[in-house]
TORTIVO-756072 format. One record per residue (C-alpha): residue in one letter; x, z, y. Coordinates in nm, 2 decimals, always signed. Each point is the difference from the previous one (the first is absolute). Layout:
R  rest       X       Z       Y
R     A       X       Z       Y
...
% end
This chain:
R  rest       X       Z       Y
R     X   +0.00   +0.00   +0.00
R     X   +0.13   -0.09   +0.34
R     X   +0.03   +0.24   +0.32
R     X   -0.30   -0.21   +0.15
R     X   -0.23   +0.08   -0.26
R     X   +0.06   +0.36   -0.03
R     X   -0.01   -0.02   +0.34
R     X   -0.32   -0.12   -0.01
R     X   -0.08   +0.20   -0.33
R     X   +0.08   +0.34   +0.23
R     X   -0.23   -0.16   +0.26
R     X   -0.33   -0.09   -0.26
R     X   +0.04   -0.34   +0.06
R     X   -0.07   -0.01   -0.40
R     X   -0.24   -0.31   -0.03
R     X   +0.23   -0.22   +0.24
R     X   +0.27   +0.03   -0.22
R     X   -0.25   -0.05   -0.32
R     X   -0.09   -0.35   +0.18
R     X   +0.32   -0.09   +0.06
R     X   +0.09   +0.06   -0.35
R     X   -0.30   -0.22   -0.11
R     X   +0.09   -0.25   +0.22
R     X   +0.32   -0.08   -0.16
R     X   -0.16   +0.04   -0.36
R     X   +0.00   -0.39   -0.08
R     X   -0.32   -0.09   -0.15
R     X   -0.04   -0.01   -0.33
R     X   -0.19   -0.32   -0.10
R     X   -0.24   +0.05   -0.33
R     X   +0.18   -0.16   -0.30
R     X   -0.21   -0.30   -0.16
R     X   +0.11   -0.13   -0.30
R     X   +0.04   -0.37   -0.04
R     X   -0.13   -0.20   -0.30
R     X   +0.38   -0.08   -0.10
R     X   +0.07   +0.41   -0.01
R     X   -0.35   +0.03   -0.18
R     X   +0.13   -0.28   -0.28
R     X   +0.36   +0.20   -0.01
R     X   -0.13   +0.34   -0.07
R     X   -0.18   -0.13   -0.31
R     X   +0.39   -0.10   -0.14
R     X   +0.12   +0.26   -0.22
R     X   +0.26   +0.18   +0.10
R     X   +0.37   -0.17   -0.11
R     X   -0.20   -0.34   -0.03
R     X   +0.21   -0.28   +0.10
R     X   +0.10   -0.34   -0.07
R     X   +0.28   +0.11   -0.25
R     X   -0.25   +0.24   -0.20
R     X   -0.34   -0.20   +0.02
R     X   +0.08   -0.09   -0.37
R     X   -0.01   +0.41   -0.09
R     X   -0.31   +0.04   +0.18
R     X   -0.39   -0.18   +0.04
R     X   -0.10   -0.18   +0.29
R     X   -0.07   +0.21   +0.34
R     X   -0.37   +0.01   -0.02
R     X   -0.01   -0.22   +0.32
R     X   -0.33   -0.21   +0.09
R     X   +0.24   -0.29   -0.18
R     X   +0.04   +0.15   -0.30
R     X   -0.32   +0.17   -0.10
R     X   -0.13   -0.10   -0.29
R     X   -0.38   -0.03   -0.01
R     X   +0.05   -0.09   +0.37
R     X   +0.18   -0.32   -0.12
R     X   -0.22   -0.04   -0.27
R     X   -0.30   -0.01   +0.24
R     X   +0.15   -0.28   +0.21
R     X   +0.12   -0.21   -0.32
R     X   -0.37   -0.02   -0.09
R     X   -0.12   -0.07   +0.30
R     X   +0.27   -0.27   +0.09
R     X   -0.05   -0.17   -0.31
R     X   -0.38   +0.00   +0.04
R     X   +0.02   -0.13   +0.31
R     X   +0.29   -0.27   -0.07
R     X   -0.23   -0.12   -0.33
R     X   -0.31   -0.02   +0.23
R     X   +0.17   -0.25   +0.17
R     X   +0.13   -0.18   -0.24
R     X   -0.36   -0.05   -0.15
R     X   -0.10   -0.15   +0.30
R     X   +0.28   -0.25   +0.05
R     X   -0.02   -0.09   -0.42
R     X   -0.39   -0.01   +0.08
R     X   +0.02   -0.24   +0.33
R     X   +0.24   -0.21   -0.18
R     X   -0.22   -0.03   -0.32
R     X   -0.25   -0.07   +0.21
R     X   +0.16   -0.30   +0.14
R     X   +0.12   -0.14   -0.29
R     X   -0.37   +0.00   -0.16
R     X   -0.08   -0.20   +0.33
R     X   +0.27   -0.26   -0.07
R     X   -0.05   +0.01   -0.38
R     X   -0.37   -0.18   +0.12
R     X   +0.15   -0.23   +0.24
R     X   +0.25   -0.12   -0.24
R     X   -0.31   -0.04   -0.27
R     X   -0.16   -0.20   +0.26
R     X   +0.29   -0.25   +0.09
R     X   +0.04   -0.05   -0.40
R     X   -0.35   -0.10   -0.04
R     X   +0.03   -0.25   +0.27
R     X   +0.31   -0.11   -0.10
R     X   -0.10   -0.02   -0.36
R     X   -0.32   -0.21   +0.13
R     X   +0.25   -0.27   +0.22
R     X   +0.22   -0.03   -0.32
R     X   -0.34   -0.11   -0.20
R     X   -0.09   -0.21   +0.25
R     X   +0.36   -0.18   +0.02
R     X   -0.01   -0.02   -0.36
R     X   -0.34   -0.21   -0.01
R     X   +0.12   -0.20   +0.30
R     X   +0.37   -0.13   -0.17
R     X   -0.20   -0.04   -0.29
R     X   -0.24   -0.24   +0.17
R     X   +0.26   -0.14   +0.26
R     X   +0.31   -0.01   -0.14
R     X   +0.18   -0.23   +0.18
R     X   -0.04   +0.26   +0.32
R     X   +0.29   +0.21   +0.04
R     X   -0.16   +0.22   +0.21
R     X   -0.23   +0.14   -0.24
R     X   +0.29   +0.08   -0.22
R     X   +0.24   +0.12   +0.23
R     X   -0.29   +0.30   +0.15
R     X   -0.06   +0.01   -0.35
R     X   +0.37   +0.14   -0.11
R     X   -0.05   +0.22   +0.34
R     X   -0.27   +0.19   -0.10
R     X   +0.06   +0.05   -0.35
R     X   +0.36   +0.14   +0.15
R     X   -0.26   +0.22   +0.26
R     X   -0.18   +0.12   -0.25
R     X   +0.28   +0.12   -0.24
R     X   +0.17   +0.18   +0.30
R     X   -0.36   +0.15   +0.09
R     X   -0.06   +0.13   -0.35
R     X   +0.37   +0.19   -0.01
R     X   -0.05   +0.14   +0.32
R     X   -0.41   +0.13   -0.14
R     X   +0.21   +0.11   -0.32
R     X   +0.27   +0.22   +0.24
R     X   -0.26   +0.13   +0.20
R     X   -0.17   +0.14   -0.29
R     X   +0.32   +0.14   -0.17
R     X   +0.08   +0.14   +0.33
R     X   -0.37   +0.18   -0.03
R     X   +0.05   +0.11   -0.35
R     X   +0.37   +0.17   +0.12
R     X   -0.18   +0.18   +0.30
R     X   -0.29   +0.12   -0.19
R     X   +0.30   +0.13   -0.23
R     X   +0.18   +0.18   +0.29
R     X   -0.33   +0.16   +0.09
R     X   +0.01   +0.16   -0.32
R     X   +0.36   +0.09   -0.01
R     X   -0.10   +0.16   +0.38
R     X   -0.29   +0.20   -0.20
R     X   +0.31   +0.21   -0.16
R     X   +0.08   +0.13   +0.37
R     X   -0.32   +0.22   -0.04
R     X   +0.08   +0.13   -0.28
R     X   +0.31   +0.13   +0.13
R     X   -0.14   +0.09   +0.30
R     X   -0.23   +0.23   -0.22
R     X   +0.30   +0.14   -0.24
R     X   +0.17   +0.13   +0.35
R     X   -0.31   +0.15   +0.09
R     X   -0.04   +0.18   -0.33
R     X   +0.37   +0.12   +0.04
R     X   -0.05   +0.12   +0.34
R     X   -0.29   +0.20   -0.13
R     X   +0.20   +0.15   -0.27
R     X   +0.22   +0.03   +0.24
R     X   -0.22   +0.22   +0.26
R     X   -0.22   +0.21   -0.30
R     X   +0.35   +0.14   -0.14
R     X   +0.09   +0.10   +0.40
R     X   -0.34   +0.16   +0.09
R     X   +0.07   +0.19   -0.41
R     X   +0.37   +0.09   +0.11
R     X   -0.16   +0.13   +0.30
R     X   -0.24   +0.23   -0.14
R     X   +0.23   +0.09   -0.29
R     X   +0.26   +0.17   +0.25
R     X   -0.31   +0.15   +0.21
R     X   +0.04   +0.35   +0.12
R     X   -0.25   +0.25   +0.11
R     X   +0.24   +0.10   +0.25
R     X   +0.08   -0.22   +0.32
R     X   +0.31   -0.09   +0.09
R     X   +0.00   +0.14   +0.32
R     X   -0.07   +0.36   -0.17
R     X   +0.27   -0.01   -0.27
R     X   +0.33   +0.17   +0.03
R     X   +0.30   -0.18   +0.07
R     X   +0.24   -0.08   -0.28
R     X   +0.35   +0.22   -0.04
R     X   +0.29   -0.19   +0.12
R     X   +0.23   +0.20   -0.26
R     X   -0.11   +0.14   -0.30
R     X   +0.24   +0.15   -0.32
R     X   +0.20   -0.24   -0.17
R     X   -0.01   -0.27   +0.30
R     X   +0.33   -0.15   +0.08
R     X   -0.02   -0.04   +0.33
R     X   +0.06   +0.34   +0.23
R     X   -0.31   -0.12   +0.26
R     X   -0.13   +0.38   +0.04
R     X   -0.34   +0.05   +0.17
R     X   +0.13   +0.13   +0.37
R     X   -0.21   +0.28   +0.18
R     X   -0.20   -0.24   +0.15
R     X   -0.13   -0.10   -0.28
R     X   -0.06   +0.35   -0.18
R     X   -0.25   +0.10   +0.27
R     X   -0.17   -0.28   -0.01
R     X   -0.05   +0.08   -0.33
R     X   -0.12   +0.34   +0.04
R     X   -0.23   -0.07   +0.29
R     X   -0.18   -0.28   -0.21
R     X   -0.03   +0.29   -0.30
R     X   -0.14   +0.22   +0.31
R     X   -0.28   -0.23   +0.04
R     X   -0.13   -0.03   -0.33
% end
């Protein structure tokens, strides 16, 4: 204490002093944890990248399991949804050009009979065999492409079914995560207590035979005893 403010502690200028002191008290801004230090206090302790192998993963939002589990299912169905629709659309338009091809061949088949009667009846005209030998060559073309369009059909209608598989894992997951979440909520209520946490005593931090030499300081002794007082 300086001669000033015993000075002014002999005079009862108390609460000037007092303020002063607050004054140059730096404030002391509340702590708020970020999401980062939330993530790092759920690593264990001694968990780094040279002794992940001895331990599980941190049980960050990344690595919980049913938490990933969720979003695989729901990803997937999502992803297949759309992939229905595109298979579905395209089907669709092959059906469309499976008719218009069907249609060109009928016409095409109709000019080669035509042709046919005509270089029959005329065949010193060249004409009449020449767009004869183009149809026929027309019409052959047309009927591969019908024939690939309806292969291509047959191999969608296939993928379709092959896609129908995605459900069924979709629906295996599910009945793992349920597994998964019954034999939580039992470990739960296997390791229930009828006391709350909050009410139980705190462990020892040395007990006979340990071989560490961590003895419980005075601190911690009443503490103890007052928390036997109140029961």
């Amino acid at each position: 204490m300086t001669q000033e403010e015993l000075d002014a502690l002999m005079s009862g200028d108390i609460e000037d002093i007092d303020e002063e002191q607050e004054e140059l008290k730096p404030e002391e801004a509340p702590s708020q944890e970020t999401p980062k230090e939330n993530e790092e206090s759920l690593v264990p302790l001694g968990y780094n990248d040279k002794t992940a192998h001895h331990w599980p993963l941190p049980a960050t939002d990344e690595n919980k399991m049913v938490h990933q589990l969720d979003d695989v299912t729901k990803e997937s169905e999502e992803k297949a949804s759309e992939i229905f629709d595109i298979i579905e659309s395209i089907s669709n338009e092959m059906m469309e050009k499976e008719e218009n091809a069907q249609r060109v061949i009928d016409t095409l088949d109709a000019n080669v009979t035509l042709f046919t009667t005509l270089s029959t009846k005329f065949p010193d005209v060249e004409a009449f065999k020449t767009s004869l030998a183009q149809n026929q060559e027309a019409l052959t073309d047309a009927n591969e492409t019908l024939e690939m369009l309806q292969n291509n059909g047959d191999a969608i209608m296939s993928v379709m079914d092959i896609m129908q598989y995605q459900d069924i894992h979709r629906q295996k997951i599910e009945r793992v995560i349920n597994v998964m979440r019954a034999l939580s909520k039992y470990m739960n209520t296997l390791f229930e207590g009828k006391i709350d946490d909050e009410k139980r005593v705190a462990s020892a931090t040395h007990l006979a035979g340990d071989t560490h030499n961590d003895l419980a300081s005075t601190d911690d002794i009443e503490e103890l005893l007052e928390q036997f007082a109140k029961k």
